[in-house]
C-alpha positions in Angstrom: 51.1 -21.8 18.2 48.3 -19.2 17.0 45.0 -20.4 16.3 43.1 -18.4 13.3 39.3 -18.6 14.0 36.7 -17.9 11.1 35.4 -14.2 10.8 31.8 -13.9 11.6 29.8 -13.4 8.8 28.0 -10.0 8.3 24.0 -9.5 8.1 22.8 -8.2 5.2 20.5 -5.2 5.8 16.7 -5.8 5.7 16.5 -3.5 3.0 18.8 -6.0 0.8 15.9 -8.3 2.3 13.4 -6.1 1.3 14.4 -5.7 -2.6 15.5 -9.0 -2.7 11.8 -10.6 -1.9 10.4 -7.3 -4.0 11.9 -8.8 -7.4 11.4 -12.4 -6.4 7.4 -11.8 -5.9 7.2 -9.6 -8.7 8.8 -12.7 -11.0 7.0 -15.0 -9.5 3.3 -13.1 -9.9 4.4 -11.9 -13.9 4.5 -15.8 -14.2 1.4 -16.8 -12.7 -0.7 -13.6 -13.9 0.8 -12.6 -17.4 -1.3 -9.5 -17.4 0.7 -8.5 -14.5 4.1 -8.2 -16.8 1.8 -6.1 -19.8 0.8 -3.8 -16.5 4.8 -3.0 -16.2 5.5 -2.9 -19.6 2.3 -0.1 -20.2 3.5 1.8 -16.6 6.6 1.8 -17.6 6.0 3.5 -21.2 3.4 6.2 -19.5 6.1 7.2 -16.7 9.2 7.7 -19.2 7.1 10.2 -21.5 5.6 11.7 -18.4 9.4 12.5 -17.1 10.7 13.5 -20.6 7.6 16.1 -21.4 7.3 17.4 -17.6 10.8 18.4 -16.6 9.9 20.5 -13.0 8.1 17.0 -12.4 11.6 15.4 -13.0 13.5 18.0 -11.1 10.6 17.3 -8.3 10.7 14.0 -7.8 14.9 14.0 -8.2 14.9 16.8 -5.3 12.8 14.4 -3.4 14.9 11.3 -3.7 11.6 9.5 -5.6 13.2 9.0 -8.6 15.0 6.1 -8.4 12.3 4.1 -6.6 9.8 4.6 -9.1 10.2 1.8 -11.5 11.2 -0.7 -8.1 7.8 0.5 -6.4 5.2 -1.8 -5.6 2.7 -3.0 -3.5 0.6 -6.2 -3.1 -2.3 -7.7 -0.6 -3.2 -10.5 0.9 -5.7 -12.0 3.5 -5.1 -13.6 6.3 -7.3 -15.6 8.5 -6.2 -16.1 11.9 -4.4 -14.4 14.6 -2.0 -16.4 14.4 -1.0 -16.0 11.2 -1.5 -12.4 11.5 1.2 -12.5 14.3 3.4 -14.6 12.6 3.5 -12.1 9.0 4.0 -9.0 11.8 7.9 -11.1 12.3 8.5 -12.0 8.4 8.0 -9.0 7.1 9.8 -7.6 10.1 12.8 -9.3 8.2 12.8 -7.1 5.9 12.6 -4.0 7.8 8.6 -3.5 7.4 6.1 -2.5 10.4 2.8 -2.1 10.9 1.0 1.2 9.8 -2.7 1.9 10.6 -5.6 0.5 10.9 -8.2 0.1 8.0 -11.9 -0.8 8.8 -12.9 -2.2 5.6 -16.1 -2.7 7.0 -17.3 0.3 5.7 -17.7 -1.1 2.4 -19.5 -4.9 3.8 -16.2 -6.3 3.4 -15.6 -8.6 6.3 -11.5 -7.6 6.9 -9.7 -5.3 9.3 -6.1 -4.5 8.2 -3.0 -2.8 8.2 0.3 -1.8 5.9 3.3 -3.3 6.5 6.2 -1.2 5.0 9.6 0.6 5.7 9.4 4.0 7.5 13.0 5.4 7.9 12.8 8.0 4.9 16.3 6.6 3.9 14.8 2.7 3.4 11.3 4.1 1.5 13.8 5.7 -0.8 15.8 2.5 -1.5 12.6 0.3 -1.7 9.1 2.0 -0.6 7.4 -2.1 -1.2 4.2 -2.3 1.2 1.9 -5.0 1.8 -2.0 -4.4 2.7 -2.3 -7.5 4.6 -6.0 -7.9 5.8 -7.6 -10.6 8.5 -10.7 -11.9 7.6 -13.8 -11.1 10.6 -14.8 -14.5 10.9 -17.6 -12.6 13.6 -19.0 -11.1 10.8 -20.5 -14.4 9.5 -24.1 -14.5 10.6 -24.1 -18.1 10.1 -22.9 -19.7 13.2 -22.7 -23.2 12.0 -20.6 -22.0 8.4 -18.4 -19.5 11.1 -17.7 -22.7 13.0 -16.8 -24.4 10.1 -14.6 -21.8 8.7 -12.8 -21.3 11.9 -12.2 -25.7 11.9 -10.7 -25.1 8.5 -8.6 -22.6 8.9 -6.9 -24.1 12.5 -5.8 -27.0 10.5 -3.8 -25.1 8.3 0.1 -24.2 7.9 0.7 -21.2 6.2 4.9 -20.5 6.5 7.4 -23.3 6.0 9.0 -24.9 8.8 12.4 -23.3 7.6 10.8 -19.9 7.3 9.6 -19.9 10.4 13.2 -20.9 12.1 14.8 -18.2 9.6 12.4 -15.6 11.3 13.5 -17.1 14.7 16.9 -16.7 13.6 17.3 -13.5 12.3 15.5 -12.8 15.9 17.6 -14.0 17.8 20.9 -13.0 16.2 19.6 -10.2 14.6 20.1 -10.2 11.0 20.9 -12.7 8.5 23.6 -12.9 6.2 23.9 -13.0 2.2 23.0 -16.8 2.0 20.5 -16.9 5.1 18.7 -13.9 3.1 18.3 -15.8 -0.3 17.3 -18.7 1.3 14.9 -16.6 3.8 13.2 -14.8 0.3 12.7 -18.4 -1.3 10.9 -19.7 1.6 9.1 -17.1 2.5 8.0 -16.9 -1.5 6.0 -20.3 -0.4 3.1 -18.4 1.6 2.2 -15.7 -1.4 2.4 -18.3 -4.0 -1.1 -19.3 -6.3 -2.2 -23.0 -5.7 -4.7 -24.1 -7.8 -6.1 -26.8 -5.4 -9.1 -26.2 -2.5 -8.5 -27.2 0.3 -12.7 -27.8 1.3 -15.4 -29.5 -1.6 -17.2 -27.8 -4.4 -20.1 -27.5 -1.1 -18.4 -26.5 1.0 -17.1 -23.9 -1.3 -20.3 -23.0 -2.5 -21.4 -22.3 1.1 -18.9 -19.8 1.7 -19.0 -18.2 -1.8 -22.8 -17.1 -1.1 -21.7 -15.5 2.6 -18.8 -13.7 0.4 -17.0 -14.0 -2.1 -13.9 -13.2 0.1 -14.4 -15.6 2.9 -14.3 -18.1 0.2 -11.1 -16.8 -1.0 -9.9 -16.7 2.1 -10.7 -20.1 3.5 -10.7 -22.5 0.7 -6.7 -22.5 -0.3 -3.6 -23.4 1.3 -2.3 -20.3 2.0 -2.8 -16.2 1.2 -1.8 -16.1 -2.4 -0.8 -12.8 -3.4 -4.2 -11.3 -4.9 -2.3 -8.3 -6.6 0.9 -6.6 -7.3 0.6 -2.8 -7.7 2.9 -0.7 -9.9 3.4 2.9 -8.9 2.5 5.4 -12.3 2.8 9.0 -13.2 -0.4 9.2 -14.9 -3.2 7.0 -13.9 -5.8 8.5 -16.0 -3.5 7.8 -19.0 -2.9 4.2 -18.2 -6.8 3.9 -17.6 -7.0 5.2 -21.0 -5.0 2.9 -22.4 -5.7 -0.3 -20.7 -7.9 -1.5 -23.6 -5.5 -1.0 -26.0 -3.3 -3.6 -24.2 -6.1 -5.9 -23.7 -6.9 -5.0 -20.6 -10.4 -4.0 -19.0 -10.1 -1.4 -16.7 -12.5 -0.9 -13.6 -15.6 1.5 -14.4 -14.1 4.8 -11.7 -10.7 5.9 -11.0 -10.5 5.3 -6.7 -9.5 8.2 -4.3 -9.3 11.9 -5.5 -10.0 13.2 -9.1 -7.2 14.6 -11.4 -5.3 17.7 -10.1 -2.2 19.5 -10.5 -1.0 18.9 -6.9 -1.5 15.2 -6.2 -2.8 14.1 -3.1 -3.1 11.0 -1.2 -3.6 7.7 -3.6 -5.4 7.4 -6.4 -6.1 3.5 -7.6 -7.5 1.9 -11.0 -7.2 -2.4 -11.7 -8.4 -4.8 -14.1 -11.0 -7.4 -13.1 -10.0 -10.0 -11.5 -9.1 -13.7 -13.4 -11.6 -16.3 -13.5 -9.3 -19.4 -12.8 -9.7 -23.3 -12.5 -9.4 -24.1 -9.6 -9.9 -28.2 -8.4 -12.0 -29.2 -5.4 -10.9 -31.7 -2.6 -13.8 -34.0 -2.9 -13.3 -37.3 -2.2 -15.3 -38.8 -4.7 -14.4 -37.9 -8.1 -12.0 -34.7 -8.8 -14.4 -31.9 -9.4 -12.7 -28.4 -11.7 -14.4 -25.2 -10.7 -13.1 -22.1 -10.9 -12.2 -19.1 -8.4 -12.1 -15.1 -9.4 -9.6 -13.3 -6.6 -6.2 -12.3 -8.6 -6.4 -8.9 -9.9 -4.1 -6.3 -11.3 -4.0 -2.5 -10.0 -2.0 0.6 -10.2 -1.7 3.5 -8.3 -0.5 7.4 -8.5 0.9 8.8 -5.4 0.8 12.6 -3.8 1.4 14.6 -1.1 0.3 13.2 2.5 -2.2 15.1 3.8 -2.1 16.5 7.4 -5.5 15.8 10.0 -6.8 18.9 9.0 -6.5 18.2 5.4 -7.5 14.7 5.9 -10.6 15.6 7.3 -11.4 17.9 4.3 -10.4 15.0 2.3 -12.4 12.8 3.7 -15.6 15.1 3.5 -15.8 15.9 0.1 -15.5 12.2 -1.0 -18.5 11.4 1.2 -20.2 14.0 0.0 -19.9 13.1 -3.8 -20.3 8.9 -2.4 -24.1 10.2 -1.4 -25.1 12.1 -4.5 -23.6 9.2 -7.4 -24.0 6.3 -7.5 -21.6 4.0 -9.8 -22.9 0.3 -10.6 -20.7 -2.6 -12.4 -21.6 -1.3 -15.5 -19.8 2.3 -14.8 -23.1 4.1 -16.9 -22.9 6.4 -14.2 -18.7 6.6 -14.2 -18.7 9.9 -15.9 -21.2 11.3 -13.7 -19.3 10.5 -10.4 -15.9 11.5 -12.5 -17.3 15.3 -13.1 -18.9 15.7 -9.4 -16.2 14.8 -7.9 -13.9 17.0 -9.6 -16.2 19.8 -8.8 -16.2 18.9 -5.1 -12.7 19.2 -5.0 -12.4 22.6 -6.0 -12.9 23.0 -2.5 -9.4 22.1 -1.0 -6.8 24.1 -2.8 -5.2 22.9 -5.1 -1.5 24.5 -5.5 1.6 23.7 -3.5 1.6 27.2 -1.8 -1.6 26.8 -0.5 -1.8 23.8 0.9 1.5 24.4 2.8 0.4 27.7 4.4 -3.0 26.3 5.1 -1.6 23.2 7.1 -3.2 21.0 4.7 -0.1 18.5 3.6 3.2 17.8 4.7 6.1 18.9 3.3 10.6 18.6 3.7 12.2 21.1 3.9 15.9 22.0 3.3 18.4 24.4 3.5 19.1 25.6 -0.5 22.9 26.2 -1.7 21.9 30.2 -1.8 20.9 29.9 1.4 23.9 28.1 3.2 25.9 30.7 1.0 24.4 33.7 2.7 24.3 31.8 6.2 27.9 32.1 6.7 28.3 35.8 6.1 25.2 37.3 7.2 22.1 37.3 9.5 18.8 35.3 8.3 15.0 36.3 8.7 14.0 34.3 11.8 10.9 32.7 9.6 10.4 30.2 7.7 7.7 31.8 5.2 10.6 34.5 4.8 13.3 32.0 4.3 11.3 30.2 1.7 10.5 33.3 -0.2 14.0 34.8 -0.5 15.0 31.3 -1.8 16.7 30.2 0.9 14.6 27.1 2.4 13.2 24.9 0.2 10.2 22.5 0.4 9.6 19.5 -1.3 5.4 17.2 -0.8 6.2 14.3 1.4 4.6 11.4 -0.4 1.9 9.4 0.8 3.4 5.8 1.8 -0.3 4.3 3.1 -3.8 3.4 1.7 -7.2 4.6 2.1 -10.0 2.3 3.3 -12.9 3.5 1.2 -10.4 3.2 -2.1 -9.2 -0.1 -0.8 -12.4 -0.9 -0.2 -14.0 0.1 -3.6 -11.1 -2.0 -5.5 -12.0 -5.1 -3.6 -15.8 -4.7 -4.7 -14.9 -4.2 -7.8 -12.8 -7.7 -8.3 -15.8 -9.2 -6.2 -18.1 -8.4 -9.0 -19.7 -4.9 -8.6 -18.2 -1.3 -8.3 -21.1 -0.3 -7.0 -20.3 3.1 -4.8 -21.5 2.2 -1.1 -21.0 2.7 2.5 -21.9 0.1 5.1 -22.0 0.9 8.9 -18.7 0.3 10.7 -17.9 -2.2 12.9 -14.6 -1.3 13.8 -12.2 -3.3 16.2 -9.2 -1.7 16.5 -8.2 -3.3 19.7 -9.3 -7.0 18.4 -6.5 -6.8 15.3 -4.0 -5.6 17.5 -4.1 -8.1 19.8 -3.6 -10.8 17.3 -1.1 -8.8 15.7 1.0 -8.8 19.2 1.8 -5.0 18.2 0.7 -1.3 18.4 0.0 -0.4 14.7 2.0 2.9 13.9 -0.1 6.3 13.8 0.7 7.9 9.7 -0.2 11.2 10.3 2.3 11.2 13.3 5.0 9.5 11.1 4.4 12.4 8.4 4.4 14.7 11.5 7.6 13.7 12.5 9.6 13.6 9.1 8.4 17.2 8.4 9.5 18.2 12.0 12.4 16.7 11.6 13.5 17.9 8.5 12.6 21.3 9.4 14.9 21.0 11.9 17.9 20.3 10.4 17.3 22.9 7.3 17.4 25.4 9.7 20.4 23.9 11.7 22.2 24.2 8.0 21.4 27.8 8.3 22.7 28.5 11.6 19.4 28.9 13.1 17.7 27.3 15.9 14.4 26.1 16.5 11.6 28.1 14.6 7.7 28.1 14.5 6.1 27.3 10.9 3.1 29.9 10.4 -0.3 28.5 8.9 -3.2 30.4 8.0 -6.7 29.6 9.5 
């Protein structure tokens, strides 16, 4: 007699994982920050008459795959604040498909962090769900105080950040590797756990107090249970047209625009938020219950471009300190217009059309074989160069966007929900090596992951053609 044994049940993929988790935070963070949900609704009404009055921008973004992500794009934060729990976040979000992407000192800025961005980087899984999480660890060197570091560092060992089943989930998807359908959905709801608000301290109103006046975010970091969420970013068309009509939702937006000013070609990232909520939090005295209140939860929105290559990067990163030097932007943004107009001015300096920064190595780009071209392929010989191909319409190029962050932007966002947007460098204190080891990985080089998808791409457009490998031309 035959014996029937139970199929095995299949894994679901992490970006299922991914998407699932993506729409169970942003539920959970439209519920505990309502502003959150007016954010969406005013992003989403800014990017549907963006696509319906610029049609090549439509085209664009629907050549590029982008499309659909948009209105499923995010990206949140949090801070962590030990190694271990640094190590432990590199296997969660490894879950869903996410690694570690280069290495922020947001030092610069006399925030006491180092971080990195954990998100997909197979172009297939950033076009089904491109979500990223900044995820910073807190520098408990950086506390001059010995006796408050010492006490921080006491606080934070005690803690538990992940629930016991998360953790075996992790182990098990590890182990097995993947999860399936009901594993996932469980995996999402207990992984929900370590990014969710709680409106208790875990230290007094002194101790509190203590670590307040070192700064603002070691308090944030080691008074609570675990790293609540601190924002959820939606991705929009327009920036300066949701800036501009923040107020109009109720909303006060921060005094300067982060990154790059306004162009035709975006580049990079370019950030805005709304100050952070002032909320009640209660003390762990043991006395009588003592109700203060705690400002870290914030809500942001960013507009994407092109990545930049080393060489553009560079450029990049010289006009912005250049304009940093000159103005100066305090909490009261009286100098926002000032900073807005030099900047803009500064930036006339790295070209600012498609063309250009292609041929000038500047950004990265995909390229593909065009229907004309692939027509013509089969019954006739092709120009053996690229800049030829492109021009006769037979290899087209599309911006790669940027999938990563930029430290003095990140870093100017956090000042601002700290209380100041005040426009200043600090001297580094980098420690590359340190973050690494507690993150018990290599973080993954950006530029070379750009590098890659263009080569790649390249590649195969000119496979479609019939061609072999062939030398892209820049100018000096």
């Amino acid at each position: 007699m035959s014996r029937s044994f139970p199929m095995p049940q299949a894994f679901v993929s992490p970006d299922r994982i991914r998407s699932l988790f993506t729409e169970a935070m942003s539920q959970m963070y439209r519920t505990e920050v309502p502003q959150y949900g007016t954010l969406i609704e005013l992003v989403a009404d800014v990017n549907a008459g963006c696509l319906e009055n610029d049609p090549d921008l439509r085209d664009r973004l629907t050549r590029a795959g982008e499309l659909e992500r948009i209105d499923v794009e995010r990206h949140g934060a949090i801070r962590l604040g030990t190694a271990d729990e640094l190590f432990t976040i590199r296997r969660l979000f490894a879950v869903m498909g996410m690694q570690p992407v280069g290495y922020y000192d947001l030092s610069v800025a006399g925030v006491p962090v180092h971080s990195t961005s954990f998100r997909p980087i197979d172009e297939a899984a950033l076009n089904v769900n491109p979500f990223r999480v900044f995820t910073s660890l807190l520098r408990l060197e950086l506390i001059e105080d010995e006796g408050l570091r010492g006490e921080a560092e006491a606080i934070l060992a005690k803690r538990r950040i992940y629930t016991p089943r998360a953790v075996a989930l992790i182990e098990r998807h590890e182990q097995k590797g993947g999860l399936t359908e009901a594993e996932a959905t469980e995996f999402v709801a207990e992984a929900l756990e370590t990014f969710r608000w709680h409106g208790e301290a875990t230290v007094s109103a002194e101790t509190y107090k203590r670590l307040h006046d070192a700064h603002r975010l070691i308090a944030d970091v080691v008074s609570f249970k675990g790293p609540h969420i601190n924002h959820l970013t939606p991705r929009t068309l327009d920036i300066d047209a949701v800036q501009a009509r923040m107020p109009e939702r109720g909303i006060t937006p921060k005094a300067v625009i982060e990154g790059p000013p306004r162009r035709h070609c975006d580049i990079l990232l370019r950030q805005t938020s709304f100050k952070a909520l002032e909320e009640t939090i209660a003390f762990s005295d043991d006395d009588d219950a003592i109700q203060g209140t705690h400002t870290a939860r914030f809500g942001e929105i960013e507009q994407r471009g092109v990545a930049l290559t080393a060489k553009g990067r560079a450029l990049y990163d010289q006009l912005l300190a250049s304009v940093r030097d000159e103005v100066q932007v305090g909490a009261g943004g009286a100098k926002a217009g000032a900073y807005d107009h030099e900047l803009a001015a500064r930036f006339k300096a790295l070209p600012d059309s498609w063309d250009e920064l292609r041929k000038a190595d500047l950004a990265f780009f995909r390229y593909s074989a065009t229907p004309a071209g692939i027509a013509v392929a089969a019954g006739s010989r092709l120009p053996g160069d690229p800049e030829a191909l492109i021009a006769q319409g037979y290899l087209a190029c599309t911006p790669i966007v940027y999938e990563d962050f930029l430290p003095v932007s990140a870093a100017g966002i956090f000042q601002s929900n700290l209380g100041t947007d005040q426009q200043q460098n600090y001297v580094t204190r980098s420690n590359r090596d340190a973050f690494e080891a507690a993150l018990g990985a290599t973080v993954q080089d950006e530029l070379a992951l750009y590098a890659e998808r263009q080569a790649a791409s390249l590649d195969s457009a000119l496979a479609a053609l019939g061609l072999g490998r062939l030398p892209l031309k820049t100018v000096a």
